[in-house]
py3Dmol code that shows the C-alpha trace and the ligand (Angstrom):
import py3Dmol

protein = """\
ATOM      1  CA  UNK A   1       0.000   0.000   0.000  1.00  0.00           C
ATOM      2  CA  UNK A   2       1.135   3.728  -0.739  1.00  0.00           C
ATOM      3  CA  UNK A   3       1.080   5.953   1.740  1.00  0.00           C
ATOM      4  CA  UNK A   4       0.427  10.211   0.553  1.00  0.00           C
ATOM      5  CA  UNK A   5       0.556  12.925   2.869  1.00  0.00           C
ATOM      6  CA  UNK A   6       0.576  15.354   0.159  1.00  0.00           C
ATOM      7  CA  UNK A   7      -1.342  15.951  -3.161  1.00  0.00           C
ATOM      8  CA  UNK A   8       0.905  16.645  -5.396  1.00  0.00           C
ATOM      9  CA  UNK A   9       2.385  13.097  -5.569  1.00  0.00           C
ATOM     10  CA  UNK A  10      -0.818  11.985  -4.724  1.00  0.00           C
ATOM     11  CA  UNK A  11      -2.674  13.135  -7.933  1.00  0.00           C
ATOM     12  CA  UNK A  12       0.701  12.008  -9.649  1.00  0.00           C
ATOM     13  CA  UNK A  13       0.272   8.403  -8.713  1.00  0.00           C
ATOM     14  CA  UNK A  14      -3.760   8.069  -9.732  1.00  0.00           C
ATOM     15  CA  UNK A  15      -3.327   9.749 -12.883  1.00  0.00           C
ATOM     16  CA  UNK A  16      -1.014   7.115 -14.169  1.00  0.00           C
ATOM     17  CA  UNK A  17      -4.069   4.760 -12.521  1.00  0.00           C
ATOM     18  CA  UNK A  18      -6.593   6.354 -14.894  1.00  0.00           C
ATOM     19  CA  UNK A  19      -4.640   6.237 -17.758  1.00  0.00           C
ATOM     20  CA  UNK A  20      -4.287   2.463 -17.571  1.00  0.00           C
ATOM     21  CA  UNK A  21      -7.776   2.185 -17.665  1.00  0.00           C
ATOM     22  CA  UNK A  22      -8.525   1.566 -14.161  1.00  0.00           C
ATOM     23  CA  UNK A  23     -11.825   2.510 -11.928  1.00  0.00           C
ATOM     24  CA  UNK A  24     -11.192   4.367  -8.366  1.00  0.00           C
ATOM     25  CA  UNK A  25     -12.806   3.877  -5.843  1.00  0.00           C
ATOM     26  CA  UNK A  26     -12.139   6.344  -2.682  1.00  0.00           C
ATOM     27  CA  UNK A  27     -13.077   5.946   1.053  1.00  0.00           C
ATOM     28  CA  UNK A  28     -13.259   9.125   3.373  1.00  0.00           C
ATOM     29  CA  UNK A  29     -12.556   8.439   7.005  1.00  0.00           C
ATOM     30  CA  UNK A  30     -11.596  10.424  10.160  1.00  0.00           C
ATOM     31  CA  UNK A  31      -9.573   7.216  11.084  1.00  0.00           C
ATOM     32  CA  UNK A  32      -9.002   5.081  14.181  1.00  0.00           C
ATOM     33  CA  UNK A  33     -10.421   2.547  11.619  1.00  0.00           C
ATOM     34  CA  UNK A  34     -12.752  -0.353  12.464  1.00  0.00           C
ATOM     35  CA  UNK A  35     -14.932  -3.040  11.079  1.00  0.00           C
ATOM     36  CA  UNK A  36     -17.523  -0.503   9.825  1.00  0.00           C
ATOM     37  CA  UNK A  37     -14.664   1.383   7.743  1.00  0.00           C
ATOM     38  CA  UNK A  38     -13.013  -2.028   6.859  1.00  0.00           C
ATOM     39  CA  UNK A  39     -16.381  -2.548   5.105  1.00  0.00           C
ATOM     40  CA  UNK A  40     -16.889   0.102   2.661  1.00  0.00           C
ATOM     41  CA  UNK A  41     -12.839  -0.624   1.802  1.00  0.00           C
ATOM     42  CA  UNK A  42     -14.145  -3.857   0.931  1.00  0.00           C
ATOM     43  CA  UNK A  43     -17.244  -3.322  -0.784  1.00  0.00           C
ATOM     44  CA  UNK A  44     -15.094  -0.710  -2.677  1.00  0.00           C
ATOM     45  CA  UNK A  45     -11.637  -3.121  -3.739  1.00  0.00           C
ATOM     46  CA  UNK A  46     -15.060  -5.578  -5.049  1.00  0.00           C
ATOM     47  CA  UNK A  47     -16.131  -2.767  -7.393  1.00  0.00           C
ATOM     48  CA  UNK A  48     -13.145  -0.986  -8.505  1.00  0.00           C
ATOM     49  CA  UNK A  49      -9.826  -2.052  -9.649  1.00  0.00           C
ATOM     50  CA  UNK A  50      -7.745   0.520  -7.163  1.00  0.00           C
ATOM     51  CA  UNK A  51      -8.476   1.791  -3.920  1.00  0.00           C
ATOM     52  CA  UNK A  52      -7.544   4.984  -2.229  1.00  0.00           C
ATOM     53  CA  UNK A  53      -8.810   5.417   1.566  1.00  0.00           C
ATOM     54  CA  UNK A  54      -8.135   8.863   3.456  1.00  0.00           C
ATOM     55  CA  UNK A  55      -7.705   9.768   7.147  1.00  0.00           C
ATOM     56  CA  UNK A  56      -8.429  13.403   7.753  1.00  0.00           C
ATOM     57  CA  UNK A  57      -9.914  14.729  11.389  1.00  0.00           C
ATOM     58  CA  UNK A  58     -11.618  17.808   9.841  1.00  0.00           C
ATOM     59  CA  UNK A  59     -11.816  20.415  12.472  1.00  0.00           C
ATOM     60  CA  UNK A  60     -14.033  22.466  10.328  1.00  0.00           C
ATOM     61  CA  UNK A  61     -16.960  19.613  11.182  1.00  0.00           C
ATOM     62  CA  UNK A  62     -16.179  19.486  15.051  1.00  0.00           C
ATOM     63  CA  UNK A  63     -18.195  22.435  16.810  1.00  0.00           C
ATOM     64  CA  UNK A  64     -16.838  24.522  19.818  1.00  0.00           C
ATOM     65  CA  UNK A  65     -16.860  22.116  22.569  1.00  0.00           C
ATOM     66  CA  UNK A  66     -16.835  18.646  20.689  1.00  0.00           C
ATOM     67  CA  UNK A  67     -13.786  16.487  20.309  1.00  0.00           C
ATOM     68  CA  UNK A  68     -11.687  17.522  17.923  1.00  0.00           C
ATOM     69  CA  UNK A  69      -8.241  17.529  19.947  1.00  0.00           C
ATOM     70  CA  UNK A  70      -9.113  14.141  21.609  1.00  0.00           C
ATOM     71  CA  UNK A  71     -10.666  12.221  18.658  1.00  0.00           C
ATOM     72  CA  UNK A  72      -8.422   9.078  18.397  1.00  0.00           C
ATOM     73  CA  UNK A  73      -5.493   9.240  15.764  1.00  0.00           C
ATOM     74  CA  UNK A  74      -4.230   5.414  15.520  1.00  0.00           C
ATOM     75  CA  UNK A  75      -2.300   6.112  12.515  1.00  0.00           C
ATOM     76  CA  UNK A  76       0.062   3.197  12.088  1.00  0.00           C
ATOM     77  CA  UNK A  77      -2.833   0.775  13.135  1.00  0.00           C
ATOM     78  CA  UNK A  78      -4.654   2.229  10.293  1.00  0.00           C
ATOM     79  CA  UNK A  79      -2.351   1.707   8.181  1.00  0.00           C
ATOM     80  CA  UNK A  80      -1.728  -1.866   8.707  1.00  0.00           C
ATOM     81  CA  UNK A  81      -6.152  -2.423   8.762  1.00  0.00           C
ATOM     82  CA  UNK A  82      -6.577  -0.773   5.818  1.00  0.00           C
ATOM     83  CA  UNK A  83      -3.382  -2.707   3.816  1.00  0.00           C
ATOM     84  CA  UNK A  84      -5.096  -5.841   5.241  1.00  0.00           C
ATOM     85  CA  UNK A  85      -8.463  -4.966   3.759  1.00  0.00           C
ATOM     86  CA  UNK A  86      -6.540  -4.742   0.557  1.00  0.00           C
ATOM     87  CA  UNK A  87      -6.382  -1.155   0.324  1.00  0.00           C
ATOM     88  CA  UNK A  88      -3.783   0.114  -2.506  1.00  0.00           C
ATOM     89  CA  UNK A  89      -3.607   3.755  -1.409  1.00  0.00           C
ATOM     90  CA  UNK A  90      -3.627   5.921   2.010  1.00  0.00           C
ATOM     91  CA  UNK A  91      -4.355   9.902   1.544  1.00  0.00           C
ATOM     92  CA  UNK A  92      -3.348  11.260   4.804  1.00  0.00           C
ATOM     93  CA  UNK A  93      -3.352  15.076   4.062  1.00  0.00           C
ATOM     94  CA  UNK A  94      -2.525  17.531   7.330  1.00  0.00           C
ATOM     95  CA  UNK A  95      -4.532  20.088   7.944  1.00  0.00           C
ATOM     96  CA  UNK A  96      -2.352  22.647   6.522  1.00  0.00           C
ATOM     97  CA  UNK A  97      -2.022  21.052   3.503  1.00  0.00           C
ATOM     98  CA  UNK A  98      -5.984  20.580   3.506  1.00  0.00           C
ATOM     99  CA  UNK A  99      -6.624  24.431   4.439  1.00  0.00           C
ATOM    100  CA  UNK A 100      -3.143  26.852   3.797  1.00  0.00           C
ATOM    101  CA  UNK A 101      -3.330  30.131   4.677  1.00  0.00           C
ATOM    102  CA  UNK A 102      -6.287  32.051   3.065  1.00  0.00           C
ATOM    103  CA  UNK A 103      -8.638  29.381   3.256  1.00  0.00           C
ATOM    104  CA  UNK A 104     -11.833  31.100   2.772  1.00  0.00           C
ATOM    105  CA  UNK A 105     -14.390  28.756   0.500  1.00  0.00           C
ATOM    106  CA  UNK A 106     -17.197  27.010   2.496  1.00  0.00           C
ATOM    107  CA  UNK A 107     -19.515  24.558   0.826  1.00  0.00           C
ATOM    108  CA  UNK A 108     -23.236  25.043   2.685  1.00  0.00           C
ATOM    109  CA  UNK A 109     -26.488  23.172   2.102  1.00  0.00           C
ATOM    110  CA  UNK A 110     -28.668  24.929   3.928  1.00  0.00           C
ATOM    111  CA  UNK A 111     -32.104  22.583   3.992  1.00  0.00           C
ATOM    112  CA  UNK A 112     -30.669  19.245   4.608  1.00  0.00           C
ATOM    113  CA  UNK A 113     -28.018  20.395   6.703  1.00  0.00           C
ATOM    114  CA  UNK A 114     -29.601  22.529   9.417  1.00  0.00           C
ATOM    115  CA  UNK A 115     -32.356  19.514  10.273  1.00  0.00           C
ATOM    116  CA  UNK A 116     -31.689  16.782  12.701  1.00  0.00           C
ATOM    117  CA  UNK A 117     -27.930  16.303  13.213  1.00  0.00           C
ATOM    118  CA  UNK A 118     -28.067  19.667  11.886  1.00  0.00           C
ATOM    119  CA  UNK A 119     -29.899  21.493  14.391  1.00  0.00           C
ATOM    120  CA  UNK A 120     -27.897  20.161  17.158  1.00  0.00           C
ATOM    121  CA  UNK A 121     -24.353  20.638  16.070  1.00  0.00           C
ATOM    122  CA  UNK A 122     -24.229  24.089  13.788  1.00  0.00           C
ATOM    123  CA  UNK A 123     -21.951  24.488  11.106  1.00  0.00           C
ATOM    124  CA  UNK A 124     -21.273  20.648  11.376  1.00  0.00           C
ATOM    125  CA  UNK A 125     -22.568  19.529   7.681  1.00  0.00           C
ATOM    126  CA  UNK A 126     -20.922  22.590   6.177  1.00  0.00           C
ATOM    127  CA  UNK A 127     -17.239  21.216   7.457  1.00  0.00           C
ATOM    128  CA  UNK A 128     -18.319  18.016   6.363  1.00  0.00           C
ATOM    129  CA  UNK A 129     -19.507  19.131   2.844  1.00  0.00           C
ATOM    130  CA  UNK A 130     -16.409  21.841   2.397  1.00  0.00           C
ATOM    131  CA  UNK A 131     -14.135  18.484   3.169  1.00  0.00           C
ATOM    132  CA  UNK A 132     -15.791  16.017   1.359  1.00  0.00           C
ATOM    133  CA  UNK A 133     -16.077  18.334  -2.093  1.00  0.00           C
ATOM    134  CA  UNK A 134     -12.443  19.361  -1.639  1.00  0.00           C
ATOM    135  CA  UNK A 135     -11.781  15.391  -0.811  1.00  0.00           C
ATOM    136  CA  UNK A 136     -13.531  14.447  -4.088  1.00  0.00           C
ATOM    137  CA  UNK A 137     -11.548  16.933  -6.137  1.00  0.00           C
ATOM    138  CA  UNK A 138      -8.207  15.876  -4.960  1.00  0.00           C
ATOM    139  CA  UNK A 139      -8.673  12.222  -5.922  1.00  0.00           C
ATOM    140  CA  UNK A 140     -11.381  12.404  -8.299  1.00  0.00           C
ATOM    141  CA  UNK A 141     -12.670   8.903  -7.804  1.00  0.00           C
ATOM    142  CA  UNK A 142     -15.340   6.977 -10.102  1.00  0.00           C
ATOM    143  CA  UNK A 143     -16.850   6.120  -7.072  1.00  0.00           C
ATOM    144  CA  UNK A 144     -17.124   7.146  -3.431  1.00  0.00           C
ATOM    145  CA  UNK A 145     -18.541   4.878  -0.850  1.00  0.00           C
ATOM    146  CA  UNK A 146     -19.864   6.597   2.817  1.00  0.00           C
ATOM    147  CA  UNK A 147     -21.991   4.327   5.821  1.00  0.00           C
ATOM    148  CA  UNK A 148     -25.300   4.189   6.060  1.00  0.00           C
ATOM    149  CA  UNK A 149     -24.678   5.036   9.831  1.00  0.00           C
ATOM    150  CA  UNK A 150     -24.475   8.444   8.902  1.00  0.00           C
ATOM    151  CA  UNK A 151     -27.285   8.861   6.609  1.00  0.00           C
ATOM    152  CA  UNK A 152     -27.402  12.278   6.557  1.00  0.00           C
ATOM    153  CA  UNK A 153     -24.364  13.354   5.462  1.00  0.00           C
ATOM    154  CA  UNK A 154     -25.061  10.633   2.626  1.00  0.00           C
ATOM    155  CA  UNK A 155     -27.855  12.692   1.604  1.00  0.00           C
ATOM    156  CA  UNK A 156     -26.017  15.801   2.190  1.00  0.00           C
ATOM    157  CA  UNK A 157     -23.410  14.794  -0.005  1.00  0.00           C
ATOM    158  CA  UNK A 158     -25.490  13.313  -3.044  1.00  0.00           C
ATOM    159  CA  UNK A 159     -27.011  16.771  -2.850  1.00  0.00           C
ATOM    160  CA  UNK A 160     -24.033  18.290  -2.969  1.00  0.00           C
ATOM    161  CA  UNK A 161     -22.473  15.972  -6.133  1.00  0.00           C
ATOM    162  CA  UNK A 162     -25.877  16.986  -7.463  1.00  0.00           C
ATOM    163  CA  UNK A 163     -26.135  20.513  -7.609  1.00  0.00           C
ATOM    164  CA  UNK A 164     -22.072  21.063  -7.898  1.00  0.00           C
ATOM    165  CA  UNK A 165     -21.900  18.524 -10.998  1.00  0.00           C
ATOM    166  CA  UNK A 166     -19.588  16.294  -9.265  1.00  0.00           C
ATOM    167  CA  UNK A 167     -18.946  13.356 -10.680  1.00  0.00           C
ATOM    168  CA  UNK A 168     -18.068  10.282  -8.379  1.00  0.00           C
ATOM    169  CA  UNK A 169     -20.799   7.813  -7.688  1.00  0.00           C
ATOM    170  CA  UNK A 170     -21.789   7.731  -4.150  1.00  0.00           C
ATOM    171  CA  UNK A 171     -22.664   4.423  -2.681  1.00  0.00           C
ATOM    172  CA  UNK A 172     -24.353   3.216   0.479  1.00  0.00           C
ATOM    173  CA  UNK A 173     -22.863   0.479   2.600  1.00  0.00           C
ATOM    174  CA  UNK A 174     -25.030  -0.871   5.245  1.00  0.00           C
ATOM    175  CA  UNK A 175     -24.194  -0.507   8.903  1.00  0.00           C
ATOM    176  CA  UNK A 176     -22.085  -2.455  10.733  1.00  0.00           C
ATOM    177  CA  UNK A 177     -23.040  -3.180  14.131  1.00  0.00           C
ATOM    178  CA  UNK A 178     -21.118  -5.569  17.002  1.00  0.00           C
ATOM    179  CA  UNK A 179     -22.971  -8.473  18.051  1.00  0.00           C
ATOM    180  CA  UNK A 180     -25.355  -6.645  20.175  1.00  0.00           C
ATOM    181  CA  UNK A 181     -26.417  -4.518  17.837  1.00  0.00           C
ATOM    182  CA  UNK A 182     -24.755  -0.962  18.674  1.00  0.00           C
ATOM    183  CA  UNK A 183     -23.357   0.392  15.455  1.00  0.00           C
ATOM    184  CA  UNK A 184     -19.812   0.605  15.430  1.00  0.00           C
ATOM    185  CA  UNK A 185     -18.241   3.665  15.446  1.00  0.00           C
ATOM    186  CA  UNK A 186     -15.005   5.608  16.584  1.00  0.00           C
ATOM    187  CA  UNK A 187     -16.294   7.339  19.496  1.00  0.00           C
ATOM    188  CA  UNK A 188     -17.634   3.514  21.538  1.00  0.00           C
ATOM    189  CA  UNK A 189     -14.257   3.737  22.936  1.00  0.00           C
ATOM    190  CA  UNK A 190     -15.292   6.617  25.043  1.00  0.00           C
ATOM    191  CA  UNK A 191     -17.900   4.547  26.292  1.00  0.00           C
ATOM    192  CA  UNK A 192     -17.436   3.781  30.216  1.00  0.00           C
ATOM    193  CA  UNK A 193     -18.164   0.022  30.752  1.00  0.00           C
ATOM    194  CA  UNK A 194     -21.993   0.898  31.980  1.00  0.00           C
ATOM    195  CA  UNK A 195     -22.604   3.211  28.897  1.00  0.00           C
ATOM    196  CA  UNK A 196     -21.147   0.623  26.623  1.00  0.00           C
ATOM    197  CA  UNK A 197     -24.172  -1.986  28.144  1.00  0.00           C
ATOM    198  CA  UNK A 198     -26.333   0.639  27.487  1.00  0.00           C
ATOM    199  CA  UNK A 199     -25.363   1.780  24.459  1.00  0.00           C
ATOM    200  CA  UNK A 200     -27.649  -0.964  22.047  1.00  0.00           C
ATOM    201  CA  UNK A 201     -30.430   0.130  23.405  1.00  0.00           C
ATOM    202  CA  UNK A 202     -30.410   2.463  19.482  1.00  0.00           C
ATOM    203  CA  UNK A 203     -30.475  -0.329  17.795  1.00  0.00           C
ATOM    204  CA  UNK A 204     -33.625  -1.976  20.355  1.00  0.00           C
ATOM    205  CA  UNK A 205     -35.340   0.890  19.040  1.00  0.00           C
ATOM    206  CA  UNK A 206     -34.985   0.879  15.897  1.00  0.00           C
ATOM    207  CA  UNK A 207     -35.524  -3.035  15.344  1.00  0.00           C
ATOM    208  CA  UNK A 208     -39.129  -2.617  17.605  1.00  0.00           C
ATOM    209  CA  UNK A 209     -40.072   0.831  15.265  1.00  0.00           C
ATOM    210  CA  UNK A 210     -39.075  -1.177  12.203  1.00  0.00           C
ATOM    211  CA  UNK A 211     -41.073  -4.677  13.564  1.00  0.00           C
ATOM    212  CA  UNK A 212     -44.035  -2.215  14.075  1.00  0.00           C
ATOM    213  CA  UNK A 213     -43.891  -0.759  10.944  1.00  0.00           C
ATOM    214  CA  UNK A 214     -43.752  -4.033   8.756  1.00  0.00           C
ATOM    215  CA  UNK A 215     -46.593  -5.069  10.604  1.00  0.00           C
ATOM    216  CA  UNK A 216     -48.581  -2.604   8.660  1.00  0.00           C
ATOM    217  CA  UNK A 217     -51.070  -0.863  11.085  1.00  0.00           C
ATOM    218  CA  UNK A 218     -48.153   1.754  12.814  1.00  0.00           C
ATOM    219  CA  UNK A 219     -49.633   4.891  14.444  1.00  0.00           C
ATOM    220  CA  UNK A 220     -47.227   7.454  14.180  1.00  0.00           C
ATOM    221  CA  UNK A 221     -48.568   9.288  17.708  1.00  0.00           C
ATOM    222  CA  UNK A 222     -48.398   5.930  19.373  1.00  0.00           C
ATOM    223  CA  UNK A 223     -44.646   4.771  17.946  1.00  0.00           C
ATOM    224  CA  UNK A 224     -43.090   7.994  18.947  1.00  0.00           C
ATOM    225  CA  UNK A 225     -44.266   7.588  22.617  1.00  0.00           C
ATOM    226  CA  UNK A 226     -43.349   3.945  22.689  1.00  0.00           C
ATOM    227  CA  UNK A 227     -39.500   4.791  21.484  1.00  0.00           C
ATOM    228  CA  UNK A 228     -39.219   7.631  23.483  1.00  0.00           C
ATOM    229  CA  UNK A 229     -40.602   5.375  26.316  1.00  0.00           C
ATOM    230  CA  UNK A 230     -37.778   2.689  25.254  1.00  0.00           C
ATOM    231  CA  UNK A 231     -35.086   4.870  25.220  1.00  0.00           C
ATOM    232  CA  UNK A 232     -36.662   6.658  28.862  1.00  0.00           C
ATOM    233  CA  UNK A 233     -36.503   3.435  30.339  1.00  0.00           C
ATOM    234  CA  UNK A 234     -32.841   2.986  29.725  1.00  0.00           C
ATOM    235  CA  UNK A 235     -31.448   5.482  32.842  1.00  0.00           C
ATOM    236  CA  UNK A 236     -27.841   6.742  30.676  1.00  0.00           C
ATOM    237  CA  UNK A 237     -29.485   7.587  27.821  1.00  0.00           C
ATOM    238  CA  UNK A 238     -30.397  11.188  27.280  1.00  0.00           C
ATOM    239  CA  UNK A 239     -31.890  11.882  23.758  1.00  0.00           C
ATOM    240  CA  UNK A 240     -31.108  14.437  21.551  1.00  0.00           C
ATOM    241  CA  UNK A 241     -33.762  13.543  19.245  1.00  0.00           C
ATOM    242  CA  UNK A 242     -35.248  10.588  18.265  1.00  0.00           C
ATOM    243  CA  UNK A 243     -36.872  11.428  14.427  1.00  0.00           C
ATOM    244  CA  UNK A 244     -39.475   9.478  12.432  1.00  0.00           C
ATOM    245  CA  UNK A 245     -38.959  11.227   9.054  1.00  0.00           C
ATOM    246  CA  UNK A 246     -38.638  10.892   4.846  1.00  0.00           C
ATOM    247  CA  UNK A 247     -35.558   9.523   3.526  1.00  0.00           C
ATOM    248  CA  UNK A 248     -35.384  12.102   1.002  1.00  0.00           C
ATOM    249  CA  UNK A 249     -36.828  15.442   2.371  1.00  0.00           C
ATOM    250  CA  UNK A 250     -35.783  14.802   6.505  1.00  0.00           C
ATOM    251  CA  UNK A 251     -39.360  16.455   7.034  1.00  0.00           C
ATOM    252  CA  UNK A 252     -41.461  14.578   9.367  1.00  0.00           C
ATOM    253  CA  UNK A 253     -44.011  11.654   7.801  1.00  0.00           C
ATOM    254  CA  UNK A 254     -47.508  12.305   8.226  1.00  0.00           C
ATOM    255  CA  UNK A 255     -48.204   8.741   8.372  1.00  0.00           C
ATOM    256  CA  UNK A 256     -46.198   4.994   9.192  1.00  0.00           C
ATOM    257  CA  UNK A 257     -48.615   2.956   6.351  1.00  0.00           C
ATOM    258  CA  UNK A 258     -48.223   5.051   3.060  1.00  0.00           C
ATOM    259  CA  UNK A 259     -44.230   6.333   2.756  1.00  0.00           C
ATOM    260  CA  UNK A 260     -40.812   4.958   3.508  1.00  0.00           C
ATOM    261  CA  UNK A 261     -39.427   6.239   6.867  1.00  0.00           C
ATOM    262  CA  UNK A 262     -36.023   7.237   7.943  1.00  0.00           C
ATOM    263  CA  UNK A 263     -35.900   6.415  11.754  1.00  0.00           C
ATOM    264  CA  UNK A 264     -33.017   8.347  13.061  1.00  0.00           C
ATOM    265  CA  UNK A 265     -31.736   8.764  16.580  1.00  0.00           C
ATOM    266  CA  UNK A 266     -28.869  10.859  18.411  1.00  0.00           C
ATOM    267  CA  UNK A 267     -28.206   9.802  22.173  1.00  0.00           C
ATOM    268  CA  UNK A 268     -26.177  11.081  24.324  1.00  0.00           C
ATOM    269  CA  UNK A 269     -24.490   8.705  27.037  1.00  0.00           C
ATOM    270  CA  UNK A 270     -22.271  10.514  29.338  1.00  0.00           C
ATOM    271  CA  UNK A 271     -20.177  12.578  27.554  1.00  0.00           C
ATOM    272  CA  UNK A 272     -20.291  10.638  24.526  1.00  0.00           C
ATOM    273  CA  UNK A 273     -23.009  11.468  21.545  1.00  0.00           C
ATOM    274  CA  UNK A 274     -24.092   8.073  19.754  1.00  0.00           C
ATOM    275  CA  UNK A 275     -26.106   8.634  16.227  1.00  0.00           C
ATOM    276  CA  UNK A 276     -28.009   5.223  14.638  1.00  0.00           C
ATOM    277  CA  UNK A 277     -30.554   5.247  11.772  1.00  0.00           C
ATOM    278  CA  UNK A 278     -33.011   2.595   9.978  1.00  0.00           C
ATOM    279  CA  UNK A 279     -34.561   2.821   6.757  1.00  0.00           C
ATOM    280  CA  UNK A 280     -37.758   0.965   7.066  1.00  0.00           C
ATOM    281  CA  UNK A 281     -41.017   0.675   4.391  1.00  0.00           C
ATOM    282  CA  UNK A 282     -44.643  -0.474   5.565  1.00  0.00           C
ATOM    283  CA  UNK A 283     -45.843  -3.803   3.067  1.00  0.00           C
ATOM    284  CA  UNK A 284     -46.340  -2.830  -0.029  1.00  0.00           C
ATOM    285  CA  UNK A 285     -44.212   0.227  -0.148  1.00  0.00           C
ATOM    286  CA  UNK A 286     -40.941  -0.199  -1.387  1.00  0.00           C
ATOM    287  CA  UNK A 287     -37.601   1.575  -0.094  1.00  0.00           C
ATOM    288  CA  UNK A 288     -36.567   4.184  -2.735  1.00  0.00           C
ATOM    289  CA  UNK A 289     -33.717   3.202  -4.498  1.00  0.00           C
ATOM    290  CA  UNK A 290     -30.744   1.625  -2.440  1.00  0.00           C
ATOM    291  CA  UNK A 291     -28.971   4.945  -1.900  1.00  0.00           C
ATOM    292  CA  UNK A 292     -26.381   5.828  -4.591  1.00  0.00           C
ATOM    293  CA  UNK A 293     -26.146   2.121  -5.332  1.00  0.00           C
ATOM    294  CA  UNK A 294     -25.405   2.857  -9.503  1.00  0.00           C
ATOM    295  CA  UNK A 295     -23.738  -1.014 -10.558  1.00  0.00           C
TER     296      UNK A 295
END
"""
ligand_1 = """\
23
AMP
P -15.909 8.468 10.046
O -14.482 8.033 10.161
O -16.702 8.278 11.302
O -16.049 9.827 9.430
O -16.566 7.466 9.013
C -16.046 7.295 7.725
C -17.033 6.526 6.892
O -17.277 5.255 7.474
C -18.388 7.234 6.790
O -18.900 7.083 5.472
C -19.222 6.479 7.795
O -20.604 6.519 7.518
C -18.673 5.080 7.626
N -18.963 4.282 8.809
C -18.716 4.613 10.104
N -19.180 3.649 10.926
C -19.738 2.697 10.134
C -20.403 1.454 10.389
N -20.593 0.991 11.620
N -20.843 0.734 9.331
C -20.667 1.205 8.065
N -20.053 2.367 7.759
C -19.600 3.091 8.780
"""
view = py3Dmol.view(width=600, height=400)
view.addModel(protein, "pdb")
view.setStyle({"model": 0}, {"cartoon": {"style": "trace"}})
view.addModel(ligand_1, "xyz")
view.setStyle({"model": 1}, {"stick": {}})
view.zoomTo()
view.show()
């Protein structure tokens, strides 16, 4: 595997790539990689003939407060995970290299990024959406692949290839969860050991609201009392929100038996600020497209 820290030698390296022919396929990450990032590296090396996964902790996405300076940087352990998942290429650009002096540009989507994760951590999807266009241009990929787990910055980002002409394909990978069910994700290893048995109490919700749901007959007054209920009864978790909304819009559903619904939670445990999602369709009613999925 080659390892870049800048972009010069970088853009070097996957031009000579593209001239031969070959499909890219790119991976964003903030690092301290796990199974969940190992995945779309995987799903990615399946589709395209050369990989290229970055590690970037993007302060511009981390609000005043949050954990920027103590996020986890495991950088030689995600070098070895990602060369084991058969990665060909590491981007790890610094910060100065990814914002020099006179960085001004931000990249904004106003709508989808002020709802839900939106509301509660301001100016987060405009970091993420500055990064991930500037991300996109440096490596120019045929195809970009982002978690499900963060569904909203999936949408956020389609939007954003959308309206800006980019043009990567953006994929979906499911969620990968540990065997009780809480996603995985970079910030469980804040988790103390009582928060951590807490923790899958997300993913309890979401499997009753989707069981409910399938079953056809789902009140939408009476499911948002029974999660909030579910996740009340669990004494570490404090909600931020818990959202029962359309997988294309964000906007509240009017109704569980007629339209897809994006069930979408943030919890906080402690000091540490889980987010989990389900897409879920009554009978009948079919999911829209597999996100991004374009084979
Ligand atoms: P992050 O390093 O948290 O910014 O995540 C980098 C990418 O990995 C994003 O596209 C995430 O949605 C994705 N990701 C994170 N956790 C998981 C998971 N448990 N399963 C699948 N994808 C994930």
């Amino acid at each position: 595997m080659r390892t870049f820290q800048q972009l010069s030698p970088l853009r070097t390296y996957l031009r000579g790539i593209r001239e031969e022919g070959k499909m890219v396929g790119f991976v964003p990450t903030m690092g301290a990689l796990h199974e969940g990032h190992l995945s779309l590296v995987r799903r990615a090396k399946a589709d395209c003939d050369v990989v290229v996964v970055s590690v970037f902790v993007n302060p511009k996405q981390f609000g005043v407060g949050e954990d920027f300076e103590v996020y986890p940087r495991p950088l030689a352990r995600d070098q070895q995970l990602a060369s084991e998942a058969q990665a060909d290429a590491m981007f790890l650009p610094t910060v100065e290299e990814m914002y020099p002096a006179g960085f001004q540009t931000v990249v904004d989507v106003p709508g989808l990024g002020s709802l839900l994760e939106g509301a509660h951590r301001p100016g987060h999807f405009a970091g993420v959406a500055t990064v991930v266009t500037k991300l996109l241009n440096m490596v120019q990929p045929h195809r970009a692949y982002f978690g499900q787990k963060d569904y909203q910055q999936l949408l956020l980002i389609e939007r954003v290839a959308r309206d800006l002409n980019q043009t990567a394909d953006i994929v979906m990978v499911p969620t990968l969860r540990e065997a009780d069910g809480l996603a995985m994700s970079s910030r469980n290893v804040y988790l103390t050991p009582e928060e951590r048995q807490a923790a899958p109490v997300l993913s309890r919700v979401l499997k009753y609201a989707e069981a409910q749901i399938h079953a056809g007959d789902a009140d939408l007054p009476t499911l948002t009392a029974e999660l909030a209920a579910l996740v009340a009864a669990e004494p570490l978790a404090k909600p931020d929100y818990i959202a029962l909304v359309d997988p294309e819009t964000l906007e509240p559903v009017l109704n569980l038996t007629e339209t897809p619904v994006l069930i979408a939670l943030a919890v906080r445990f402690g000091k540490t600020r889980l987010i989990d999602n389900a897409l879920v369709a009554p009978p009948g009613i079919t999911l829209p497209r597999t996100r991004g999925v374009k084979m």
